[in-house]
Structures are given as C-alpha cells and as structure tokens.
C-alpha positions as CSV (number, residue, x, y, z in Angstrom):
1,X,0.0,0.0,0.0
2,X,1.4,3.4,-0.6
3,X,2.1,6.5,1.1
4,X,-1.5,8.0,0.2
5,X,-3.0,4.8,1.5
6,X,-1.7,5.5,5.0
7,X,-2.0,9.5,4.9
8,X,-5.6,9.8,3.2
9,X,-8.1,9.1,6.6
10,X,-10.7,10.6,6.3
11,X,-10.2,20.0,-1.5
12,X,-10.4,48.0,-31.3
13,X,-13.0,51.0,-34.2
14,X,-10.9,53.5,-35.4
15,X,-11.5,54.0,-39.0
16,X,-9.1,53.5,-41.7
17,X,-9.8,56.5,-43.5
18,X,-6.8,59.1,-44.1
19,X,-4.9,56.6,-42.8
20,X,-2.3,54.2,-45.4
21,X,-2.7,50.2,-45.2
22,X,1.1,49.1,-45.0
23,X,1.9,45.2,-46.2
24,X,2.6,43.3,-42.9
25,X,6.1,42.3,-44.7
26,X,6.7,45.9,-45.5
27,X,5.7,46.9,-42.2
28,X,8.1,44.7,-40.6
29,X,11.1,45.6,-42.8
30,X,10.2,49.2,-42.3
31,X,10.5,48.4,-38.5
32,X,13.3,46.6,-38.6
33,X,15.2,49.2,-40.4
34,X,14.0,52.3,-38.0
35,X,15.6,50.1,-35.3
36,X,19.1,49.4,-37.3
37,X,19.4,53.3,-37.9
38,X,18.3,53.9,-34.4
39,X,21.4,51.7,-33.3
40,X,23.9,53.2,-35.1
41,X,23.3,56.6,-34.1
42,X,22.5,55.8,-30.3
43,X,24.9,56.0,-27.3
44,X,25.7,52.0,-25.6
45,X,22.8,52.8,-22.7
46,X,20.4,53.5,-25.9
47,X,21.3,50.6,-27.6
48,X,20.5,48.7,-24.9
49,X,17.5,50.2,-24.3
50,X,16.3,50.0,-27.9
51,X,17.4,45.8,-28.3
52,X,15.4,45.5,-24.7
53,X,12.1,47.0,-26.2
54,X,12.7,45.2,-29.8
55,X,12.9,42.1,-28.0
56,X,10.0,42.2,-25.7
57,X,7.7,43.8,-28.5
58,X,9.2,40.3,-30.1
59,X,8.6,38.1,-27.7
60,X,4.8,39.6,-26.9
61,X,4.0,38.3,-30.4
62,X,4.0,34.7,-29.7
63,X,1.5,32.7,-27.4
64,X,2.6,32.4,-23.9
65,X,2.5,27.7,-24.3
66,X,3.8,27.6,-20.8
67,X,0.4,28.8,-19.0
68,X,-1.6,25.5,-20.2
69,X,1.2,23.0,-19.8
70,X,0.2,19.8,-22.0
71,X,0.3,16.6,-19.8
72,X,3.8,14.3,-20.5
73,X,3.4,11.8,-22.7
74,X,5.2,9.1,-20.2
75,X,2.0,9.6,-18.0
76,X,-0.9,8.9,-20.5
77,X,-1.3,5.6,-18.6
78,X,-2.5,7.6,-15.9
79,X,-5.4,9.3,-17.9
80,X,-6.1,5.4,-18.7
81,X,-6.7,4.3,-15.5
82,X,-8.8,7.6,-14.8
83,X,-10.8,7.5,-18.2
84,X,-11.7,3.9,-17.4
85,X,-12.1,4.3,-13.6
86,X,-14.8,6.6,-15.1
87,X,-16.3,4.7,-17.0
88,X,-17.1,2.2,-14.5
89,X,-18.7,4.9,-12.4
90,X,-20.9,5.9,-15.1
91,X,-21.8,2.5,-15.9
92,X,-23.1,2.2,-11.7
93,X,-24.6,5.1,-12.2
94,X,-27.1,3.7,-14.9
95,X,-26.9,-0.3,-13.6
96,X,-26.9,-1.8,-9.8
97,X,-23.4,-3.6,-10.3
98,X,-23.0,-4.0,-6.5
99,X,-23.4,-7.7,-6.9
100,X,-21.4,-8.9,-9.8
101,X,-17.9,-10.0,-9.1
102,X,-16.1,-9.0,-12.8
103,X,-17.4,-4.9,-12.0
104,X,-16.3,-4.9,-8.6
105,X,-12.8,-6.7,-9.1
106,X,-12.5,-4.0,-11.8
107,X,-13.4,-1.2,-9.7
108,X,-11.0,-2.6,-6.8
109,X,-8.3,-3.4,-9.4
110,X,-8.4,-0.1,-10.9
111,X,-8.6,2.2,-7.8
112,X,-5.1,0.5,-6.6
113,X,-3.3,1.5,-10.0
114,X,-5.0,5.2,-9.6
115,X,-3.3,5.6,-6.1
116,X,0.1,4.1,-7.4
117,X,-0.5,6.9,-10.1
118,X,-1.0,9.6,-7.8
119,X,2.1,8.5,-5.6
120,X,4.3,8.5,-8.0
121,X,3.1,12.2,-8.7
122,X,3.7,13.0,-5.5
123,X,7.3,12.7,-5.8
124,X,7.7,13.9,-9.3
125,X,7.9,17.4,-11.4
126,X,3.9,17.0,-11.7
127,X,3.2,17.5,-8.2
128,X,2.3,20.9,-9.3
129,X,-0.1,20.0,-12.2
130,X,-3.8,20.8,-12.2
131,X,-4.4,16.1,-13.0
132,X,-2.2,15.5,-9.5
133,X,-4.6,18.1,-7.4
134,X,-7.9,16.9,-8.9
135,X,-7.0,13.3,-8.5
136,X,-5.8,13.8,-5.4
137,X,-9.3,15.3,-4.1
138,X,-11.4,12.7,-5.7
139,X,-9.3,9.8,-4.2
140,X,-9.8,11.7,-0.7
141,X,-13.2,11.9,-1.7
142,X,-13.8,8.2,-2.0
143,X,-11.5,7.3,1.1
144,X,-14.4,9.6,3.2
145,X,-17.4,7.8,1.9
146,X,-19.4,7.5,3.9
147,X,-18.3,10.3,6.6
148,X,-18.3,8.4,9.8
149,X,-18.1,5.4,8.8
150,X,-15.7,2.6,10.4
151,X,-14.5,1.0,7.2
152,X,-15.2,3.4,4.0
153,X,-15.7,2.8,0.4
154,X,-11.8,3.4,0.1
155,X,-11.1,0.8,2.3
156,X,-13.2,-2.1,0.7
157,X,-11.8,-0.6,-2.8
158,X,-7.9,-0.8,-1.4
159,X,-8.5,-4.2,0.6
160,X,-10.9,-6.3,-1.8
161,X,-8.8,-6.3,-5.1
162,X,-7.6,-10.3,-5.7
163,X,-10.4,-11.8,-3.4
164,X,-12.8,-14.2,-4.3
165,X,-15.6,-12.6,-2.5
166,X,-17.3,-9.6,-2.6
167,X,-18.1,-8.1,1.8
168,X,-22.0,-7.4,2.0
169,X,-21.4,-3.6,3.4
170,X,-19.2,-2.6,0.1
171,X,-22.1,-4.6,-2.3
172,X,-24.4,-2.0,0.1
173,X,-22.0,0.9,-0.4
174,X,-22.0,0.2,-4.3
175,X,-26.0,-0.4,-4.5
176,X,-26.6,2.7,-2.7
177,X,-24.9,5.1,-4.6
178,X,-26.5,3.9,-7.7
179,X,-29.8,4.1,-6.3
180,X,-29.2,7.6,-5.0
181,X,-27.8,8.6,-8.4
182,X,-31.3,7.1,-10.0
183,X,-33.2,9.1,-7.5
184,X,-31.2,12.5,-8.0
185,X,-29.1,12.1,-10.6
186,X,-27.8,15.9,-10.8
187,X,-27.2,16.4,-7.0
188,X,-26.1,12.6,-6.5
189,X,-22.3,11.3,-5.0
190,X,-21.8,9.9,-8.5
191,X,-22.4,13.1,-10.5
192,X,-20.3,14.9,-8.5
193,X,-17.6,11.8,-8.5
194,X,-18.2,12.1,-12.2
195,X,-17.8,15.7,-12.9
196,X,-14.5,15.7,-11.0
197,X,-12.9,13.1,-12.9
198,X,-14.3,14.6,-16.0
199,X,-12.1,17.8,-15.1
200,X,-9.5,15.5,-14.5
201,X,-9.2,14.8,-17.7
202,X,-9.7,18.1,-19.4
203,X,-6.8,19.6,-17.0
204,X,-4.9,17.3,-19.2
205,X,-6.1,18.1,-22.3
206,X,-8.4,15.1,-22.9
207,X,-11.6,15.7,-24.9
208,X,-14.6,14.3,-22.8
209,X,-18.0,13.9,-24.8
C-alpha cells in the first residue's frame, strides 16, 4: 500500500480613412530598419534600451505555451486508468453492479493503479499539475465515503482487489450510490464523483463527450 494509502483518513473601431494600409512584410522591414538606424546613431545605454524593447515587442507576439502546460506523454497511462475508472462509475450510475464480481474486481483493481498513479506524482515534477490536485481530491473523496463510517468505500476498494468474495457492506455501499444517483441524478455522490474526474481529464487536455 502506498504513502496515500496511509496519509488519506478521512479539496479595437478606429477608422481607416486618411490613414495608409502598410503590407505586414513591409511593415516589418520598415521596423526593422528604424531600429538598425536607431542603433547606429544611439549612445551603448540607448542601444540597450532600444534591443530590450525590440525584443520584448518580439517576444509579446507569440502565445505564452507555458500557462496550459500539455500533460507528459510518459504519464498517458494515468489518464487510462482515470478515463476507465470513469467509466465504471458511469456504468453504476445507470446499472446496480454491486453484486457482480467482474465490475467490482475492476473497480477494486483499478482504484489501486489510480493511487500508485497519484504516488508516484507525488514525488515527481507533476506535483504541481492541475491532473495530481484533482485526482488527489477525488481519491480523498472516496477514502471519506461515507463520513463516519468505520470501514469506507476506500477501504473495501484498497483491501478487496484479488479476493474471491465480494463483503456485504461494500455490495451495500456500491448499490446505494446507484440508487441515489437514479433518484437524483444531478445532485447525486456519482455526479459529482463524475464531474471531477471529467475535469480530471480536461486539465490534461483530454476531450470528454
């Protein structure tokens, strides 16, 4: 069990007229020249000043890429796990699962690999990344489920994976989530659970439908 198994307990119209259209190419070369001359017939605290503004009105021109970082490509397995720990949800959501072994082994199965995931984020550049903060929450999210609760859906998720049996409180845990989801499906545990993995996803840059 990892570290977040033990520490997780309980988140412009000015018109044009008068005015002379130049060619952007022109424009530029016009620029570029005004600044050469400007160079050569500046003092060495001018020039600096003059490179210092060329560069920045440079620079301003292209998109700032480091303010929407695009999720490494060595951690797509990740968005896997969450895409499919996802789907499972939204399969409960529309079908009482609770009781059949193959959903809830791949529930179990798949909520291990999502806190190996998020441990190994812990410790790595990502730590930082929108994905490690969201995943984080949800996994707290599911280790409180109930609130109050003695042994939580987190526990039954993190304990049950490679058993041949399936405890009667987690099949209750399971089946009550879906029927609170089918009685208020916008306001239910699983829409919320749902929505936050969807974001998940998107802070990554996946497309969800």
């Amino acid at each position: 069990m990892g570290d977040l198994d033990k520490n997780i307990n309980r988140k412009d119209d000015l018109s044009s007229y008068g005015k002379i259209t130049v060619n952007p190419i022109e424009k530029d070369k016009k620029e570029e020249g005004a600044t050469y001359a400007s160079l050569q017939n500046a003092t060495k605290p001018q020039v600096f000043a003059t490179l210092a503004a060329f560069l920045k009105k440079m620079l301003t021109a292209f998109p700032n890429k480091g303010k929407d970082p695009v999720f490494p490509t060595d951690q797509q397995h990740l968005l896997k796990h969450v895409l499919a720990f996802r789907q499972l949800l939204l399969t409960l959501s529309k079908e009482d699962r609770s009781h059949n072994p193959d959903f809830t082994q791949q529930l179990s199965e798949l909520w291990h690999n999502l806190l190996e995931d998020c441990n190994s984020l812990a410790t790595s550049p990502l730590a930082s990344h929108p994905v490690f903060d969201k995943l984080k929450f949800f996994i707290l999210q599911v280790q409180r489920f109930p609130l109050g609760a003695d042994h939580t859906l987190g526990f039954y998720l993190s304990n049950y994976a490679g058993q041949e049996w399936i405890p009667f409180p987690f099949m209750q845990l399971l089946q009550g989530l879906h029927e609170e989801h089918q009685a208020s499906p916008t306001v239910s545990v699983l829409h919320n659970w749902l929505s936050l993995l969807s974001e998940t996803l998107r802070s990554a840059g996946f497309k969800i439908t």
